[in-house]
C-alpha atoms as an extended CHARMM CRD file, in Angstrom:
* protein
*
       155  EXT
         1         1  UNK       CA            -39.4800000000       -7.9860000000       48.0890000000  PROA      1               0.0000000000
         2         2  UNK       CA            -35.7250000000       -8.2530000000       48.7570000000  PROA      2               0.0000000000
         3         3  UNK       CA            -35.2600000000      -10.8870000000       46.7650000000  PROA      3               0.0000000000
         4         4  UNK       CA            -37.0750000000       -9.2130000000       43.4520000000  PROA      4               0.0000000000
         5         5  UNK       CA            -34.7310000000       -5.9420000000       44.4050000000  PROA      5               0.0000000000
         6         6  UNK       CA            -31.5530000000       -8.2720000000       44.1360000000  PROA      6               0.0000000000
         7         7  UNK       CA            -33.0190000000      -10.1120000000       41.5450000000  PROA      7               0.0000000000
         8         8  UNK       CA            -33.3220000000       -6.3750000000       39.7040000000  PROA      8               0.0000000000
         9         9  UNK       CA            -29.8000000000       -5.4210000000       40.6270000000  PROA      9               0.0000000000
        10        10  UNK       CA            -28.5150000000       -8.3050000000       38.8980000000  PROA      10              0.0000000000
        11        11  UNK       CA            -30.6790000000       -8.2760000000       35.4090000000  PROA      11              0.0000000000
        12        12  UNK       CA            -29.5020000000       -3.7650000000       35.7870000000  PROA      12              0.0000000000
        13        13  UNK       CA            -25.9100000000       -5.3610000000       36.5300000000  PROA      13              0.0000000000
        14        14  UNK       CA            -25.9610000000       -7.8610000000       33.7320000000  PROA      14              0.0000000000
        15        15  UNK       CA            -27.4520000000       -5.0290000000       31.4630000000  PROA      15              0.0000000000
        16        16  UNK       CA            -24.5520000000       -2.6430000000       32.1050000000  PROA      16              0.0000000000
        17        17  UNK       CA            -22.1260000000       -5.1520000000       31.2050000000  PROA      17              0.0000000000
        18        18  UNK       CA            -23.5530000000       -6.1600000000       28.1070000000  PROA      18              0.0000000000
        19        19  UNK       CA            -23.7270000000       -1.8980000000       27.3160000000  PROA      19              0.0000000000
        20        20  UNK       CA            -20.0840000000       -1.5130000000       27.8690000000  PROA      20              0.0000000000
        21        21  UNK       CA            -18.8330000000       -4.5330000000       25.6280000000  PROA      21              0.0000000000
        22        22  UNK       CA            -22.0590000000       -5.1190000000       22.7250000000  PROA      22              0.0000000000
        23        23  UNK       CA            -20.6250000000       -1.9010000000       20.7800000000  PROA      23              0.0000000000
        24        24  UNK       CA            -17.2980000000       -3.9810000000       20.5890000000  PROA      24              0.0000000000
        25        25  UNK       CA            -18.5620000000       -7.0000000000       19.7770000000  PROA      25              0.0000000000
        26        26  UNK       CA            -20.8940000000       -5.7050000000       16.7300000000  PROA      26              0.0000000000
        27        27  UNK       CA            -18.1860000000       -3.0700000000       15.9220000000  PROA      27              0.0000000000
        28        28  UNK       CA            -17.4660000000       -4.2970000000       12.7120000000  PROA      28              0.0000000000
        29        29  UNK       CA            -21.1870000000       -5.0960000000       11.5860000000  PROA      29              0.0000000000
        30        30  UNK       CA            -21.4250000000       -1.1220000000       11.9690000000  PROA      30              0.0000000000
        31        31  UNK       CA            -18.2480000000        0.1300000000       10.9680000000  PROA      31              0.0000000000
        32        32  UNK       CA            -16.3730000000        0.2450000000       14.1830000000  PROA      32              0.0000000000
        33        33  UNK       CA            -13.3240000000       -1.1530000000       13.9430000000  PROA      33              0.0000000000
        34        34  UNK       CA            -12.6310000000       -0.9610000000       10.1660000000  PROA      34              0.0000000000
        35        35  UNK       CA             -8.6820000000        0.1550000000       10.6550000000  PROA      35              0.0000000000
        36        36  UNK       CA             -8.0880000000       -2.9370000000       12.4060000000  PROA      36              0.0000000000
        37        37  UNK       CA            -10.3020000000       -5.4220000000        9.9290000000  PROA      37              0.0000000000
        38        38  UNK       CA             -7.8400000000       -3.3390000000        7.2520000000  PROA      38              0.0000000000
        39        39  UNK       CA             -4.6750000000       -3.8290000000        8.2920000000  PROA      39              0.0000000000
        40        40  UNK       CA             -5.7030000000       -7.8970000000        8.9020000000  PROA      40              0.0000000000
        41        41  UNK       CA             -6.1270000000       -8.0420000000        5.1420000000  PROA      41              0.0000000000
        42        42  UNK       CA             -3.0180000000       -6.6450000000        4.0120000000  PROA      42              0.0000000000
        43        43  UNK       CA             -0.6080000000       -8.0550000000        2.5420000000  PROA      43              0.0000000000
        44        44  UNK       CA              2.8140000000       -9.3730000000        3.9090000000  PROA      44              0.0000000000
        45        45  UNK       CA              5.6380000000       -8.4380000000        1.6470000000  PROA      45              0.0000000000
        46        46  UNK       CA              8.5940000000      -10.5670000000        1.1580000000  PROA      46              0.0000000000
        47        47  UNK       CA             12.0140000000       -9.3820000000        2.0570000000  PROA      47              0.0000000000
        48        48  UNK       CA             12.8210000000       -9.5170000000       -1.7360000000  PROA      48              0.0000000000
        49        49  UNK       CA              9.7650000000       -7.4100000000       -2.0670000000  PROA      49              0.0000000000
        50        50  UNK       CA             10.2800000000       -5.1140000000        0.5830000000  PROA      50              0.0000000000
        51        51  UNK       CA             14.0280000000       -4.2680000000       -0.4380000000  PROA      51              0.0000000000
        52        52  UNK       CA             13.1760000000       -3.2570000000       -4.1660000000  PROA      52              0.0000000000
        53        53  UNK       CA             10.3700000000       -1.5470000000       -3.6200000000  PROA      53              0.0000000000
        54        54  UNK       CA             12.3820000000        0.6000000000       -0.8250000000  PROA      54              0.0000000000
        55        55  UNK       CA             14.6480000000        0.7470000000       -4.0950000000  PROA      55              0.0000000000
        56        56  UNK       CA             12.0530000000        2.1610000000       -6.5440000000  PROA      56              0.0000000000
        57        57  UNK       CA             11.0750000000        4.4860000000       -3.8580000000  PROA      57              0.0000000000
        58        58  UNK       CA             14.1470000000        6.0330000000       -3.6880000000  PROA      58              0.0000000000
        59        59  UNK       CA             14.7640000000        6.2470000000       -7.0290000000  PROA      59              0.0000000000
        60        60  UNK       CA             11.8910000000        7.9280000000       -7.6600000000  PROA      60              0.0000000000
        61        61  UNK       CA             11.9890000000       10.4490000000       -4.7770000000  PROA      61              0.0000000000
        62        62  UNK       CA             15.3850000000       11.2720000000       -6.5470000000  PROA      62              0.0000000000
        63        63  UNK       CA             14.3690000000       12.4240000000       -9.5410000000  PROA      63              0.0000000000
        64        64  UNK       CA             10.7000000000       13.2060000000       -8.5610000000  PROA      64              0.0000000000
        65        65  UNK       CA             11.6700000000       17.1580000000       -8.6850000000  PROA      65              0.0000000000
        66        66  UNK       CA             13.2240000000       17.1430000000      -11.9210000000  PROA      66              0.0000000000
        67        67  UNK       CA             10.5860000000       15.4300000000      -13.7050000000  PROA      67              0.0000000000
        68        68  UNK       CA              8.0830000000       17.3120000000      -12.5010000000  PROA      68              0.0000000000
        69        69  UNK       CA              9.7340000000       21.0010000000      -13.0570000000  PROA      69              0.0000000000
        70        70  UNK       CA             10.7340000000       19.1650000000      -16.5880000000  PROA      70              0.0000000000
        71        71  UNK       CA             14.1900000000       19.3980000000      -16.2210000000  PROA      71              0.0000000000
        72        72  UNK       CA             15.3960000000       16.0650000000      -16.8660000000  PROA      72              0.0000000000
        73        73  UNK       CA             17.3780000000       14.6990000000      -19.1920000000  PROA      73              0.0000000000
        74        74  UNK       CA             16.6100000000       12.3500000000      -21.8160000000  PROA      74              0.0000000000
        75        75  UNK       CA             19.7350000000       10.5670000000      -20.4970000000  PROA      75              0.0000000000
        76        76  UNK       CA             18.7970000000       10.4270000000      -17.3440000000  PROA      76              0.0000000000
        77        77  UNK       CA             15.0920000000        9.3380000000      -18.0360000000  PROA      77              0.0000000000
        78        78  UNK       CA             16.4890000000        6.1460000000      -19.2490000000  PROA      78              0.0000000000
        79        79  UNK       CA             19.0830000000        5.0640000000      -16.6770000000  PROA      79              0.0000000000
        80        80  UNK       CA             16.0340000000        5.6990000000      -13.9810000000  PROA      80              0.0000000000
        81        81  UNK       CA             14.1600000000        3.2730000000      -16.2630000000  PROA      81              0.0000000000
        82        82  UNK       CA             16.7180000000        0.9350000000      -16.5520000000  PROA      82              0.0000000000
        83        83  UNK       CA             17.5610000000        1.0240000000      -13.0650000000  PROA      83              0.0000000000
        84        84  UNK       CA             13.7880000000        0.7290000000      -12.2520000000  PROA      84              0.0000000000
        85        85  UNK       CA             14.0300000000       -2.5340000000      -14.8390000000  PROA      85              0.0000000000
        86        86  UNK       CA             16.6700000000       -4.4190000000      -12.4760000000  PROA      86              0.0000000000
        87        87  UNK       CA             13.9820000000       -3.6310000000       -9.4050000000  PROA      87              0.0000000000
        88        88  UNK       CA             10.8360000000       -5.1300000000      -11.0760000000  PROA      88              0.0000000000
        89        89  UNK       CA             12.7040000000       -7.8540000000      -12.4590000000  PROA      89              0.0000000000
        90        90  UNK       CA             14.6400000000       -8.8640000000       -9.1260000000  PROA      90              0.0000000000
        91        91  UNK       CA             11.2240000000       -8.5480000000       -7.7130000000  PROA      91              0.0000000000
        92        92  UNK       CA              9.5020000000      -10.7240000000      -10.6480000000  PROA      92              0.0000000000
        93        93  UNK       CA             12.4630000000      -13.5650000000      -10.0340000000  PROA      93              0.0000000000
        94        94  UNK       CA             12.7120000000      -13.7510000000       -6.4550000000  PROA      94              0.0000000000
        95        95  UNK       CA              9.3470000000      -12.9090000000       -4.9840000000  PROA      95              0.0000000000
        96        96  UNK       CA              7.5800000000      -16.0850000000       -3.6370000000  PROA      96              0.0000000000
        97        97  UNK       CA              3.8300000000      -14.6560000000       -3.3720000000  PROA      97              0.0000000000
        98        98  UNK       CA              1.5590000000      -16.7650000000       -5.3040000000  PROA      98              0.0000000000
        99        99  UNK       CA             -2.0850000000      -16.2100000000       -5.7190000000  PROA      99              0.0000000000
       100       100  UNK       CA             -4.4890000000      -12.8220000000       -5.0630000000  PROA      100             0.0000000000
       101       101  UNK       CA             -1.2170000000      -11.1710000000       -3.3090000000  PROA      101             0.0000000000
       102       102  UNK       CA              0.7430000000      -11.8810000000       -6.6270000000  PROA      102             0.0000000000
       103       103  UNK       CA             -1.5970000000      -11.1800000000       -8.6590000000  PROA      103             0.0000000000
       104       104  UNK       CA             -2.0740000000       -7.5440000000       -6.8850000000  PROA      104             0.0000000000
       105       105  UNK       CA              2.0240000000       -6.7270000000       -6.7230000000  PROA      105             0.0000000000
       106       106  UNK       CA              1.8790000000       -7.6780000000      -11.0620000000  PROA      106             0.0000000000
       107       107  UNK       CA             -0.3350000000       -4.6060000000      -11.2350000000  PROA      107             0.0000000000
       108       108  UNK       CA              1.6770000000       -2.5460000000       -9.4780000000  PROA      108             0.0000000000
       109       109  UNK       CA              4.9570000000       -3.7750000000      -11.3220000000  PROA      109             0.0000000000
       110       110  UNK       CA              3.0210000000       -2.8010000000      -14.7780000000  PROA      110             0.0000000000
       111       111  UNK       CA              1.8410000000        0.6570000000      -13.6080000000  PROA      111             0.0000000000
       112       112  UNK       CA              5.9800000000        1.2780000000      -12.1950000000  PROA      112             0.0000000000
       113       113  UNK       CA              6.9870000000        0.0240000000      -15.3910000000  PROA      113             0.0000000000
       114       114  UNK       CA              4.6130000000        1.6980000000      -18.1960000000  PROA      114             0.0000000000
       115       115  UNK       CA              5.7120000000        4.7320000000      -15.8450000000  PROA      115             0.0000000000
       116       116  UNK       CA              9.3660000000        4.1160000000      -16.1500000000  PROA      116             0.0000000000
       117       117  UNK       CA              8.9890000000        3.9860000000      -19.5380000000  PROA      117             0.0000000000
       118       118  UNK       CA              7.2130000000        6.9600000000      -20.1010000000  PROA      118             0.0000000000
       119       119  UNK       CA              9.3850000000        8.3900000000      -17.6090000000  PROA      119             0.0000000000
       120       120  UNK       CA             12.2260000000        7.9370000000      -19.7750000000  PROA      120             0.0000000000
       121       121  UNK       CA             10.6470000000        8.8970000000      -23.1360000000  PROA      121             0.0000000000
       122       122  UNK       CA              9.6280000000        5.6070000000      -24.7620000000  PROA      122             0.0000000000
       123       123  UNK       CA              6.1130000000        6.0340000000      -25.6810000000  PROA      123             0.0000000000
       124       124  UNK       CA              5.7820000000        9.3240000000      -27.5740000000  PROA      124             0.0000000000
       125       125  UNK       CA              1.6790000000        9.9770000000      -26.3240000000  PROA      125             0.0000000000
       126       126  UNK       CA              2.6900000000       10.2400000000      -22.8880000000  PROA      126             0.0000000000
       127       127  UNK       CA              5.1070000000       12.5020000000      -20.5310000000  PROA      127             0.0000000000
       128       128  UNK       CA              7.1620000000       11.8840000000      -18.1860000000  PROA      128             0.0000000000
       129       129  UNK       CA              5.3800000000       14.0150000000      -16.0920000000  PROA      129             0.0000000000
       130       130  UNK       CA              2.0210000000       11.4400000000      -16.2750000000  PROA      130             0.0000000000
       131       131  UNK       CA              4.8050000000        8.4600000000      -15.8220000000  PROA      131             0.0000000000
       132       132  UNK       CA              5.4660000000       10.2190000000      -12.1200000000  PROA      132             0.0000000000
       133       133  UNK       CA              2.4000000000       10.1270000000      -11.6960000000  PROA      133             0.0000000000
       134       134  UNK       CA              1.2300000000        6.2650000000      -12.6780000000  PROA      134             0.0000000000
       135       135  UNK       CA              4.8300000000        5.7450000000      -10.3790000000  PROA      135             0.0000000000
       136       136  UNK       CA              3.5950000000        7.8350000000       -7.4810000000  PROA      136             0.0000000000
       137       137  UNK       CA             -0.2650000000        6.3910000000       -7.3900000000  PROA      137             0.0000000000
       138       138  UNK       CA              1.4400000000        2.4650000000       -7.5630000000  PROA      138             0.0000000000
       139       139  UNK       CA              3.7890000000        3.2610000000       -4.6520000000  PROA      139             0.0000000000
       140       140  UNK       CA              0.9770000000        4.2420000000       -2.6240000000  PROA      140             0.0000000000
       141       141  UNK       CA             -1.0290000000        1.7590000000       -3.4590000000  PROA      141             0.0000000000
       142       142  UNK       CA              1.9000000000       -0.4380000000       -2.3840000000  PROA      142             0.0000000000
       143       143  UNK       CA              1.8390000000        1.0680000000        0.8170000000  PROA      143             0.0000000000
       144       144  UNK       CA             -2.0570000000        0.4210000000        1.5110000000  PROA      144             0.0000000000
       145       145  UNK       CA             -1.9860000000       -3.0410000000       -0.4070000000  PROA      145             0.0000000000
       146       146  UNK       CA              1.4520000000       -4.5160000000        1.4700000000  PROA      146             0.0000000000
       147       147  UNK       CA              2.5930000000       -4.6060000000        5.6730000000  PROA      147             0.0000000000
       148       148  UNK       CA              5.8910000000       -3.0290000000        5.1140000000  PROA      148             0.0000000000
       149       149  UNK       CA              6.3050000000       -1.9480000000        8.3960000000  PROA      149             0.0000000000
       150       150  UNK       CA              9.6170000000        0.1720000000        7.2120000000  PROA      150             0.0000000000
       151       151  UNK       CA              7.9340000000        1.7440000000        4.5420000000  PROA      151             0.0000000000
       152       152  UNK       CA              7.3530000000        5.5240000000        3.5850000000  PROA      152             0.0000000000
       153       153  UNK       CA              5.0560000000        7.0940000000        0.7080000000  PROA      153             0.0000000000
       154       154  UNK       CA              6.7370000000        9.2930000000       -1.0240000000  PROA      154             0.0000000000
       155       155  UNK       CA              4.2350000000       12.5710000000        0.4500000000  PROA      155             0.0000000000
């Protein structure tokens, strides 16, 4: 009888154990653990990368207000694109991501581009004000895509 009573301690034991870690072990099966699965699949960002896209941010937190209360100048639309141009195109020549990762910071280099450009009137069928926008939604894509661990969305 003592020996089945041990015997029963030590299957209850065993089953305790397994309670306290099984959730852990199947957490990503059910969704537990997801943030950390996440942030093992992003990206990791050159330091070519990381500079001129710190570079783009700021530029476009600088003139973020005035495009979006339409008070810039045509002027200044196009030195912020051309100054956007010598980003992408430091990033395009001295990046050394190759593959999927490449292939994801090209899109984001089109959508800061075609923004730039409408940011500094070049396509008459959009505004600068939709240009902010395709700018804004590739910078935070950047920041979901990319382990920057320096970087900071622009909200």
């Amino acid at each position: 009888m003592i020996a089945s009573l041990r015997t029963g301690l030590h299957v209850l034991a065993a089953l305790c154990v397994a309670g306290l870690f099984l959730p852990s072990l199947m957490g990503p099966a059910f969704g537990l653990g997801e943030d950390m699965i996440a942030e093992e699949k992003k990206i990791r960002p050159d330091p070519v990368l990381i500079t001129e896209m710190k570079i783009i941010r700021d530029l476009t937190l600088d003139i973020h207000s005035l495009v979006t209360h339409r008070r810039l100048s045509p002027a200044a639309g196009r030195t912020f694109q051309e100054k956007i141009k010598a980003s992408l195109g430091r990033i395009e020549a001295g990046t050394m991501l190759i593959g999927e990762p490449r292939d994801s910071l090209t899109a984001l280099v089109q959508d800061i581009s075609a923004g730039a450009a409408a940011i500094a009137g070049k396509d008459a069928s959009t505004e600068p004000i939709d240009g902010i926008v395709l700018i804004d939604d590739a910078l935070a894509r950047y920041g979901t895509l990319f382990d920057d661990p320096a970087w900071e969305p622009l909200r």
